[in-house]
DOGUKOL-648872 format. One line per field, with one value per atom (N, C-alpha, C): residue number from 0; residue in one letter; x, y, z. Coordinates in steps of 0.2 Angstrom, whole numbers. Layout:
n c(NUM,...)
res c(A,...)
px c(X,...)
py c(Y,...)
pz c(Z,...)
END
This chain:
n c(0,0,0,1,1,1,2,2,2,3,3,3,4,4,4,5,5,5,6,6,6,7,7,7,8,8,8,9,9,9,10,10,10,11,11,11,12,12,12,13,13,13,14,14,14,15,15,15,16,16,16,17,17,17,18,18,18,19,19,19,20,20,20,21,21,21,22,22,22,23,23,23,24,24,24,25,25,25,26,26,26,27,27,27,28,28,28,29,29,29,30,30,30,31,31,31,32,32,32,33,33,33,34,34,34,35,35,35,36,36,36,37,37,37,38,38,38,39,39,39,40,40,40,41,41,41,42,42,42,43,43,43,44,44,44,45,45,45,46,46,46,47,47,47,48,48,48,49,49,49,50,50,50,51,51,51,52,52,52,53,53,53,54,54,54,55,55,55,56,56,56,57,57,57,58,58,58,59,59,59,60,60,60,61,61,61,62,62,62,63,63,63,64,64,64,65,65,65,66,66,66,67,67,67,68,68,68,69,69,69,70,70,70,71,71,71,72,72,72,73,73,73,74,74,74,75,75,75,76,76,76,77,77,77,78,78,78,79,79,79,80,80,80,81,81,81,82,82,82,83,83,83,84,84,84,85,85,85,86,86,86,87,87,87,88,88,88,89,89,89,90,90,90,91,91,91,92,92,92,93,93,93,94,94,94,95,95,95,96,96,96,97,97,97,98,98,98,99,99,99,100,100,100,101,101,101,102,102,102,103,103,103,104,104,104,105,105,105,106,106,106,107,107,107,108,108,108,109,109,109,110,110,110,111,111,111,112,112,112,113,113,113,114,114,114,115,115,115,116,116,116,117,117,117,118,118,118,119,119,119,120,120,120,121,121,121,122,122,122,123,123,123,124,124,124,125,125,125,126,126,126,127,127,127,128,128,128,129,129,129,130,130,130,131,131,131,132,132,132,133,133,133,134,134,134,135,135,135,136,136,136,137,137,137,138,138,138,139,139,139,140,140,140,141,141,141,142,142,142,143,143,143,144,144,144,145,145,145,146,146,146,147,147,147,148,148,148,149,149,149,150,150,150,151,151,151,152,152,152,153,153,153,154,154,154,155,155,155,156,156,156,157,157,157,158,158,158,159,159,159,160,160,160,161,161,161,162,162,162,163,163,163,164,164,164,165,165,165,166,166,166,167,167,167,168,168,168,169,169,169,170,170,170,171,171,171,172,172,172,173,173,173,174,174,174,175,175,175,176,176,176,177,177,177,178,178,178,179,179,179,180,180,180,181,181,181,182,182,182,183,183,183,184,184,184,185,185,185,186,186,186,187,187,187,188,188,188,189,189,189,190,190,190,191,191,191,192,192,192,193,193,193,194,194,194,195,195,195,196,196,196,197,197,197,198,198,198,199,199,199,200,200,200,201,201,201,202,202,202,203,203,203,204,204,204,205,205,205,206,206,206,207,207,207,208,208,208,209,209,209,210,210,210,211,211,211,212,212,212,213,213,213,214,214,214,215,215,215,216,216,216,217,217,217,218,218,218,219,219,219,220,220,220,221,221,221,222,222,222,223,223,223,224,224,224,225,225,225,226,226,226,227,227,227,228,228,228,229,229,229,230,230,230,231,231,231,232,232,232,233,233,233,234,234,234,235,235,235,236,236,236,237,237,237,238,238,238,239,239,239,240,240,240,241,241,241,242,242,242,243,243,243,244,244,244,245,245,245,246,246,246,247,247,247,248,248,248,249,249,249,250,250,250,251,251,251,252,252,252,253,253,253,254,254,254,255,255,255,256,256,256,257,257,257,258,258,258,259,259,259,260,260,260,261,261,261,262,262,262,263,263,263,264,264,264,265,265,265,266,266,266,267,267,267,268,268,268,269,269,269,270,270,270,271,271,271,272,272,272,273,273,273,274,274,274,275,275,275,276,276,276,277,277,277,278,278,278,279,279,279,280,280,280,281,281,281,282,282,282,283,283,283,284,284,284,285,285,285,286,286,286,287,287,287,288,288,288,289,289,289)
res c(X,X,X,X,X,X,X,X,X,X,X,X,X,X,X,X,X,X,X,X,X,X,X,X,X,X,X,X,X,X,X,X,X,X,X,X,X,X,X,X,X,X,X,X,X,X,X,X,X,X,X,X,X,X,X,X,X,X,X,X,X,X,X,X,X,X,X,X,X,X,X,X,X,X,X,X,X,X,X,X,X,X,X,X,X,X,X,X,X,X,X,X,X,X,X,X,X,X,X,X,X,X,X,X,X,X,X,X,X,X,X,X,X,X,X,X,X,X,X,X,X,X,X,X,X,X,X,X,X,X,X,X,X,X,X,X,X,X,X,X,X,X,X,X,X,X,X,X,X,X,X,X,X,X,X,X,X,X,X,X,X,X,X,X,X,X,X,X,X,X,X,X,X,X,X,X,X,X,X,X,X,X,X,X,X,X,X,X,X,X,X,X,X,X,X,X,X,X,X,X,X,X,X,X,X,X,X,X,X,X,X,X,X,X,X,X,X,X,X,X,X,X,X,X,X,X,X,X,X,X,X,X,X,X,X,X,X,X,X,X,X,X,X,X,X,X,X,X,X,X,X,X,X,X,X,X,X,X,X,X,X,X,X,X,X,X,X,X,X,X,X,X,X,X,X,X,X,X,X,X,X,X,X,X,X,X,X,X,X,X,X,X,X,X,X,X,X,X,X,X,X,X,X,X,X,X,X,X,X,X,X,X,X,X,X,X,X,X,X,X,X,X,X,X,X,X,X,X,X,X,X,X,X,X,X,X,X,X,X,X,X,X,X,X,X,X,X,X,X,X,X,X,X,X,X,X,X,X,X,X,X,X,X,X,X,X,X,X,X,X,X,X,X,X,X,X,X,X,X,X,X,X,X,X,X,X,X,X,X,X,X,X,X,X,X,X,X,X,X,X,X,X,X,X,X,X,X,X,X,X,X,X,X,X,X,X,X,X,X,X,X,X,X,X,X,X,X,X,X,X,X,X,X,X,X,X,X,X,X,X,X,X,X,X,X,X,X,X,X,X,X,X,X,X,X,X,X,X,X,X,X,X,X,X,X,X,X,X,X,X,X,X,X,X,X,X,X,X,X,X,X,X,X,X,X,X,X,X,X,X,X,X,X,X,X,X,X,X,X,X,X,X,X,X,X,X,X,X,X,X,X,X,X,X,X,X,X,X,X,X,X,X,X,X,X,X,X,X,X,X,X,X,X,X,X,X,X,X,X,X,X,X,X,X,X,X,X,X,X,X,X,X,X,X,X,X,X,X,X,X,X,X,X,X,X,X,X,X,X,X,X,X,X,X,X,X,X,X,X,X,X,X,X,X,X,X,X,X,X,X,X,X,X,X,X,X,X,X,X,X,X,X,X,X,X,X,X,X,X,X,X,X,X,X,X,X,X,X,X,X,X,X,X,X,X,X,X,X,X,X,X,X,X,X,X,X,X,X,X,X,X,X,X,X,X,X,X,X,X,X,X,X,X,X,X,X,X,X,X,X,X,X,X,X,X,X,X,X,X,X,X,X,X,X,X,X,X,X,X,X,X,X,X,X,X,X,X,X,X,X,X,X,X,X,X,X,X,X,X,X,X,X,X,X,X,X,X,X,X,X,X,X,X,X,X,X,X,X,X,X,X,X,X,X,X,X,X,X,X,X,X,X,X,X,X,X,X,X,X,X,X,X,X,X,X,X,X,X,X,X,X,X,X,X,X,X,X,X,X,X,X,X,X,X,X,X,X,X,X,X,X,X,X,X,X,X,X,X,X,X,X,X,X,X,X,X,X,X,X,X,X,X,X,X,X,X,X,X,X,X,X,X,X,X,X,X,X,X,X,X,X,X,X,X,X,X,X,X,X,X,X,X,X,X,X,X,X,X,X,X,X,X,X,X,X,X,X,X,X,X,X,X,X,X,X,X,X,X,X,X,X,X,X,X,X,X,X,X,X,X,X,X,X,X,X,X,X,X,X,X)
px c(120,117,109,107,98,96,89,85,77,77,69,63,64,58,57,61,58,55,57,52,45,46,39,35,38,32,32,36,38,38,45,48,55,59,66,68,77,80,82,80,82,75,71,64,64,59,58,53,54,51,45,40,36,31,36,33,33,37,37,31,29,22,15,17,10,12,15,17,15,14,12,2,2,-4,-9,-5,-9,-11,-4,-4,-7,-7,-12,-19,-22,-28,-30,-25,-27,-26,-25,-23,-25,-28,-31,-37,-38,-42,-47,-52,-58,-60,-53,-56,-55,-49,-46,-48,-54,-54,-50,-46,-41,-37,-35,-31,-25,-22,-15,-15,-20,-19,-20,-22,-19,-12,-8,0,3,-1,5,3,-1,-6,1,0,7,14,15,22,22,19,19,17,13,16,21,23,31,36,37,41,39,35,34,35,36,38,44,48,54,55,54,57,54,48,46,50,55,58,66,68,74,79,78,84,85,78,78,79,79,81,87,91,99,101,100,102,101,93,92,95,95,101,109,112,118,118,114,115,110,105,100,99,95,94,97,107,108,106,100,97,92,90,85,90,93,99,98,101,100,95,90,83,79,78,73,66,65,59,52,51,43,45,51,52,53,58,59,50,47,41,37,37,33,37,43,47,47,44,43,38,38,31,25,30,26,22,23,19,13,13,9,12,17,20,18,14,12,18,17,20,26,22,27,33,32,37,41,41,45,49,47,50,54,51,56,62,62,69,73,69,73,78,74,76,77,79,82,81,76,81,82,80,79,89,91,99,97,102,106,100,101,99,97,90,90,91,92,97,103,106,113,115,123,125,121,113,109,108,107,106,97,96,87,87,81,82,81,84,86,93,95,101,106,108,112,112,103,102,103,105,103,112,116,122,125,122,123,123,117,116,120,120,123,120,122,121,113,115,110,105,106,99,96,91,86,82,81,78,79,70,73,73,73,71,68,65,63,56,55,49,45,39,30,27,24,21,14,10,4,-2,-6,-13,-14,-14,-15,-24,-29,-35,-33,-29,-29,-24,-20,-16,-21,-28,-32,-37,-39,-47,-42,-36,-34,-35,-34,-35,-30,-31,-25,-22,-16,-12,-9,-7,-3,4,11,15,21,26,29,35,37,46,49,52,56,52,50,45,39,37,29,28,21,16,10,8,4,1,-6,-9,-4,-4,-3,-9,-10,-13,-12,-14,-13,-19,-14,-17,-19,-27,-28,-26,-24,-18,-11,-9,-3,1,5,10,16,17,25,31,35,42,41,35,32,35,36,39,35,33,29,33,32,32,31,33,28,32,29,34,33,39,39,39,41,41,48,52,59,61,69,74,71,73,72,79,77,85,84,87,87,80,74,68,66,71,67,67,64,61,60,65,66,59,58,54,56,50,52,49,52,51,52,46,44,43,43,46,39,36,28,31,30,29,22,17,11,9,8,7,2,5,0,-8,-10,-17,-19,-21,-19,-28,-31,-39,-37,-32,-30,-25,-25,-20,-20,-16,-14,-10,-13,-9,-12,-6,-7,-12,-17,-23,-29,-28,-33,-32,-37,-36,-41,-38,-40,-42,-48,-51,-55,-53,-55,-62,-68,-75,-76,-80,-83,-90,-92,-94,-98,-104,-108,-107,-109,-110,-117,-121,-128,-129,-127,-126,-121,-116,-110,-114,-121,-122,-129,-132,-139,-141,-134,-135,-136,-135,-138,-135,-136,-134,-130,-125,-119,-117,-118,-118,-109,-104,-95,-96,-91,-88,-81,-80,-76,-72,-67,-63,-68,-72,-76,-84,-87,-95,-95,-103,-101,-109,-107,-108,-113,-118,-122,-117,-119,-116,-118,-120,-125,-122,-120,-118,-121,-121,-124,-124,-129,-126,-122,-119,-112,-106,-107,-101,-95,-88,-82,-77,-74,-71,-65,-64,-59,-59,-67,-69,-70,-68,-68,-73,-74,-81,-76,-79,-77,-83,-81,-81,-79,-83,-80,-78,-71,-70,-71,-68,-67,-61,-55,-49,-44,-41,-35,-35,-34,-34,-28,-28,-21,-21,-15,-14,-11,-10,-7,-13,-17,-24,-30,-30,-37,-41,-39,-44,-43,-50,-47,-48,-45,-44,-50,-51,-56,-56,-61,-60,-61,-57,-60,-62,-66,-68,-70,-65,-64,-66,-70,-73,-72,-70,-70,-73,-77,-83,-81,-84,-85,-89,-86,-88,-91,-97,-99,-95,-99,-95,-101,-98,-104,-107,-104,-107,-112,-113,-118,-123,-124,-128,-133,-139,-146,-142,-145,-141,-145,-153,-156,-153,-151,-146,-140,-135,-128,-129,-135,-136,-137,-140,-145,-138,-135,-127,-124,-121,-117,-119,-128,-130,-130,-129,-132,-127,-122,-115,-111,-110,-104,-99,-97,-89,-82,-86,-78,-83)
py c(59,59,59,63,63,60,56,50,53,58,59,55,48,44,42,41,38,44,50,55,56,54,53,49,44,36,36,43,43,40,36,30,34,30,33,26,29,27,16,17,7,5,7,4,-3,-7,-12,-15,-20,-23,-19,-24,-23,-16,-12,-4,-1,-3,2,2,-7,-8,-5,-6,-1,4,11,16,17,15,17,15,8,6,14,16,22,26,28,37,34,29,28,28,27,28,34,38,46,49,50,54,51,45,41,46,49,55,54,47,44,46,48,48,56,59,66,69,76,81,86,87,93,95,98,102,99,95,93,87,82,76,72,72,65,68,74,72,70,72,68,58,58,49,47,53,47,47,52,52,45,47,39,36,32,28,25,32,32,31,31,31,23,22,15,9,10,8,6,10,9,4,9,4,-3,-5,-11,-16,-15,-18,-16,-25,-25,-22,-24,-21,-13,-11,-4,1,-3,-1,0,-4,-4,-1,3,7,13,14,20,24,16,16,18,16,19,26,30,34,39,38,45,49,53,59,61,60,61,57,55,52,57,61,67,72,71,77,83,79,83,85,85,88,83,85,78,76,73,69,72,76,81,85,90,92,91,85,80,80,76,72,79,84,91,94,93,95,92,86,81,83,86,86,93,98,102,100,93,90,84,85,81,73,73,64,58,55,50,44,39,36,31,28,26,30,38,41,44,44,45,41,34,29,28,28,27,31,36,43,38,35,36,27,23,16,15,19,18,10,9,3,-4,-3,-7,-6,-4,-3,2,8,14,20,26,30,36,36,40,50,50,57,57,53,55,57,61,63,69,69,74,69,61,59,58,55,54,45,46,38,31,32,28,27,32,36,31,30,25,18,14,9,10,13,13,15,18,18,9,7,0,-7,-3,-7,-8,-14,-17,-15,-12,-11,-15,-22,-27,-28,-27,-28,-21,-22,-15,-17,-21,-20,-16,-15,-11,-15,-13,-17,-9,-13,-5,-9,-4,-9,-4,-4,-1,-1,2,1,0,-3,-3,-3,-2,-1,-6,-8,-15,-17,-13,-14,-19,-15,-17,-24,-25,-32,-39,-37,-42,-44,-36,-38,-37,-34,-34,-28,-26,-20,-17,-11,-6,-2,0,5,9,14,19,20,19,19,25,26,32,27,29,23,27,30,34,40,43,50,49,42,39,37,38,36,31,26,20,16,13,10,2,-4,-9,-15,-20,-23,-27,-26,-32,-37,-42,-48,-50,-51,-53,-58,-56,-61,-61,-56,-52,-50,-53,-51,-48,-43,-40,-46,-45,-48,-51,-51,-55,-49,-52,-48,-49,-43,-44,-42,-45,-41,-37,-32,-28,-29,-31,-31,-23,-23,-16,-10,-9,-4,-2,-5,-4,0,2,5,5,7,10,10,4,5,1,6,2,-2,3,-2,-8,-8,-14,-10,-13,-13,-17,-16,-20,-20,-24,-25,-22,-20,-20,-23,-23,-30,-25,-28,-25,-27,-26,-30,-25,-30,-27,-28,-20,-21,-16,-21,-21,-14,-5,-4,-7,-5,-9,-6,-7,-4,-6,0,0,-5,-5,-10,-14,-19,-27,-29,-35,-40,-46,-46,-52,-59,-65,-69,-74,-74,-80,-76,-81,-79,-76,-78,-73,-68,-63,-56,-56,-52,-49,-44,-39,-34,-33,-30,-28,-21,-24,-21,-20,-12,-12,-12,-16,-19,-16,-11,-6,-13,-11,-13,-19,-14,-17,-25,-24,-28,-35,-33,-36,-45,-39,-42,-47,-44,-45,-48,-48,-49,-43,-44,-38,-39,-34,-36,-30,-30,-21,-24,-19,-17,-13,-18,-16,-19,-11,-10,-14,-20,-22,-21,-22,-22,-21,-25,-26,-22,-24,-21,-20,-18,-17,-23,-27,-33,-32,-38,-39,-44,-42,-48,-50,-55,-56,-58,-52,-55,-58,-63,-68,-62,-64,-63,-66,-62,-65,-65,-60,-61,-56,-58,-58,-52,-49,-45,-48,-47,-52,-58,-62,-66,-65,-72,-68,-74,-70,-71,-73,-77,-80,-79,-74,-73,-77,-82,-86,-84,-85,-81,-74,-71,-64,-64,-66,-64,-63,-66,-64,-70,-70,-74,-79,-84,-88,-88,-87,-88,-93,-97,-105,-110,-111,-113,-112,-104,-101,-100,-102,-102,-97,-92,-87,-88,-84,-87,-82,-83,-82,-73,-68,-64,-65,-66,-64,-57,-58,-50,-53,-47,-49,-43,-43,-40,-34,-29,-25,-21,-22,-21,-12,-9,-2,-3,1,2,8,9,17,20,26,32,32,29,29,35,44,48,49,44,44,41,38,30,35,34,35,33,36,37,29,29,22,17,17,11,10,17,13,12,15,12,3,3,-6,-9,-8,-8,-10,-6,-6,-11,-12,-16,-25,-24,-33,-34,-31,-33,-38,-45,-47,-46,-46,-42,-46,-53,-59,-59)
pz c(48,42,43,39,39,39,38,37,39,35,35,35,33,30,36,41,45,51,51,52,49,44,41,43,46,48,56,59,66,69,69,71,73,76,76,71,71,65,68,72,76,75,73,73,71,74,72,64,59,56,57,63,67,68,71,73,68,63,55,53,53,49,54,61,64,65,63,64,56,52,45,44,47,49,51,57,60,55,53,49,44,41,33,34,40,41,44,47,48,44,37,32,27,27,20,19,12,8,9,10,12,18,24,29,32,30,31,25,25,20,21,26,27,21,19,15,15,11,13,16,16,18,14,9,2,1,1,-2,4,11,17,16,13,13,8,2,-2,0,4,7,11,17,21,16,10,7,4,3,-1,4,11,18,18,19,20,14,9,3,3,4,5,14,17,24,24,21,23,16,13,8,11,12,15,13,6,-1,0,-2,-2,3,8,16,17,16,18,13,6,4,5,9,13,15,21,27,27,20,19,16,13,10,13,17,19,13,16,13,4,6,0,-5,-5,-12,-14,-9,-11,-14,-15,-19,-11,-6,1,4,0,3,9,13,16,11,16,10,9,13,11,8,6,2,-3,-6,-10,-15,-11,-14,-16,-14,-18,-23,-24,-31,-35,-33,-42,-46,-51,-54,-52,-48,-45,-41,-38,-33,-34,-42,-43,-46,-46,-47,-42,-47,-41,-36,-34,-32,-35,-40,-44,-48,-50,-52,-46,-40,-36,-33,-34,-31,-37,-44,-49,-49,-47,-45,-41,-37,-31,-32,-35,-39,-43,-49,-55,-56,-59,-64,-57,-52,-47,-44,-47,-44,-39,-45,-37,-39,-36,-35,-42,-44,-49,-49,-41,-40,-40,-40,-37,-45,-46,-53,-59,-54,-59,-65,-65,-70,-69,-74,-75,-72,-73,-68,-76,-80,-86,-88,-87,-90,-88,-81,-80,-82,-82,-86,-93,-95,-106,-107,-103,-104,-101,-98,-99,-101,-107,-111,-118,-120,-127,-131,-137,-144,-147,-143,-146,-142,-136,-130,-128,-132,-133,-127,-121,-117,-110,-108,-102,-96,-92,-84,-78,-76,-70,-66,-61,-57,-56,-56,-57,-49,-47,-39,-40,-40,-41,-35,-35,-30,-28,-21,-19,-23,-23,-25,-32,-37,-45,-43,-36,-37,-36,-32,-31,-36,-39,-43,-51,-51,-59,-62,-68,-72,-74,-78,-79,-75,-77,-75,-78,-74,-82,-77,-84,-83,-89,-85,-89,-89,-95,-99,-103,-104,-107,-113,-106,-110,-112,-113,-115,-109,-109,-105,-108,-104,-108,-103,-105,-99,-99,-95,-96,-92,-95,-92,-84,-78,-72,-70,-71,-69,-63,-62,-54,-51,-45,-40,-40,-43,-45,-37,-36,-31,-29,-26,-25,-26,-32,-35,-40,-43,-51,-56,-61,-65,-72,-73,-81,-87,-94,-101,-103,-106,-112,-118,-124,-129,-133,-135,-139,-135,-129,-125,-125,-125,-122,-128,-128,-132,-140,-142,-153,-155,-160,-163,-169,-174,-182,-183,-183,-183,-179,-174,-169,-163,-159,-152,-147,-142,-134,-133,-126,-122,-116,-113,-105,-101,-96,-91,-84,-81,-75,-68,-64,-58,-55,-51,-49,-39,-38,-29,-30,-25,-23,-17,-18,-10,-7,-1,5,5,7,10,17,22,29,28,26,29,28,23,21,23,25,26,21,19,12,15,17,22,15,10,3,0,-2,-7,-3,5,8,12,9,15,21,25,31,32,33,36,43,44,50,51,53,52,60,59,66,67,75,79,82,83,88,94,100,104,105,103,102,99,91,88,90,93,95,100,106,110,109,102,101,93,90,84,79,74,68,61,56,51,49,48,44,39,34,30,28,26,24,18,17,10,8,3,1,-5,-7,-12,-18,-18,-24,-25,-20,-18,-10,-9,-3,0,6,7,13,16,20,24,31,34,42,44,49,53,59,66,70,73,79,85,91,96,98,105,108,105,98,94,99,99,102,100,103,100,95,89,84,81,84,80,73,70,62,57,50,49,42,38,31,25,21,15,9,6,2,-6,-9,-14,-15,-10,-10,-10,-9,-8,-14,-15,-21,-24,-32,-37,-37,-35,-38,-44,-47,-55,-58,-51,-56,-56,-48,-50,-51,-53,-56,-50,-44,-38,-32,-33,-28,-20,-18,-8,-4,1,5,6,10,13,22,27,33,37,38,42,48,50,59,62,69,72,76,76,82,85,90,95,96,96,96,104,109,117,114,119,120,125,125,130,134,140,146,147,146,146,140,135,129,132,136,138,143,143,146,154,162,166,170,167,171,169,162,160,163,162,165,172,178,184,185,179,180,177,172,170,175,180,186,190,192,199,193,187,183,181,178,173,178,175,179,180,185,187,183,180,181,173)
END
């Protein structure tokens, strides 16, 4: 049985947890649009988001797992992801194909991905259920998003500190019948983002370190979720020493109190062929060996 996705994140199909998440880590930062202008590298960024989406969800993984490919109505999954929309569907409308309604599979039968949901619904329960993907940025700092529900599309509000398995309202969004109107109810998964680590209300970034600075002190200048920030290295700062941010991290929404940012250090080495030759000589005869 096929299993493209995991070809996408190139991994083999026993992979670990673990490898999935630094096998996606890589490719999200090779192919992230900020960093790759090549021709074709924001629709490979959302593929590996969309391979990772899935395999890093246990649920959605073991149904993967049992079914491969034929969820792509046989296609593997780059193929699949460029026939939605003429290729322009974003992430949330591909997963939603492929999740229906947080059940089975919005390919299989040639149905749409409600169809099976609304065929099980009661006369009286005009609600919908289905689950939304949102931007890790908009699950920290909050804001809108646009979402598509049976043929309409409409922004909805997200609330900062919002995390993967929260489940929001909409009123009046669901099914029409005899003058009223369901709600839908949304099941919020967070994508990741290869620069952050979310450990509770505080994140983790990882910023790079010239050498210079590293040994002598300095001041760099990183761009955060929100602005972009000053921050003063000491000398003898350590490679993965980490630096505290206070209230930059994610909002709790039970006690209104946001959590920390850490930014942790990674020292950039030169290339000894970049370095002046009387340096790396005095280098070799002064640097301690231990």
């Amino acid at each position: 049985m096929a299993k493209s996705l995991y070809k996408t994140l190139e991994v083999s199909e026993n992979a670990s947890e673990s490898e999935i998440k630094k096998a996606y880590r890589k490719l999200a930062r090779q192919y992230h649009p900020d960093v790759n202008k090549d021709k074709g590298a924001e629709d490979k960024f959302k593929e590996i988001n969309a391979a990772y989406e899935i395999l890093s969800d246990k649920e959605k993984k073991q149904q993967y797992d049992r079914h491969g490919d034929n969820m792509f109505g046989g296609q593997n999954f780059h193929d699949f992801s460029r026939s939605q929309a003429g290729g322009s569907a974003d992430l949330d409308e591909i997963l939603r194909q492929m999740f229906a309604g947080g059940g089975g599979f919005g390919g299989f039968g040639g149905s749409s991905s409600f169809d099976g949901f609304r065929g099980q619904q009661q006369q009286a329960n005009l609600d919908i259920e289905t689950s939304v993907t949102i931007p890790f940025s908009v699950s920290i700092l909050g804001g809108s998003h646009s979402v598509s529900v049976n043929g309409e599309r409409f922004d909805i509000k997200i609330p900062a500190g919002v995390k993967s398995g929260e489940k929001m309202r909409v009123k009046g969004k669901g099914h029409a019948q005899g003058g009223r109107a369901g709600d839908l109810f949304l099941k919020i998964s967070v994508a990741p983002n290869p620069d952050y680590i979310r450990e509770d209300d505080d994140l983790i970034k990882s910023f790079d370190v010239p050498l210079q600075a590293a040994l002598f002190g300095d001041k760099i200048s990183i761009q955060t979720l929100e602005k972009e920030i000053k921050l003063k290295v000491p000398s003898n700062t350590k490679n993965g020493q980490r630096f505290r941010v206070k209230e930059m991290g994610a909002m709790n929404r039970k006690t209104k109190v946001r959590g920390d940012l850490y930014l942790e250090a990674n020292i950039v080495l030169p290339k000894i062929e970049d370095l002046d030759e009387d340096l790396v000589k005095v280098m070799k005869e002064k640097l301690p060996k231990e």
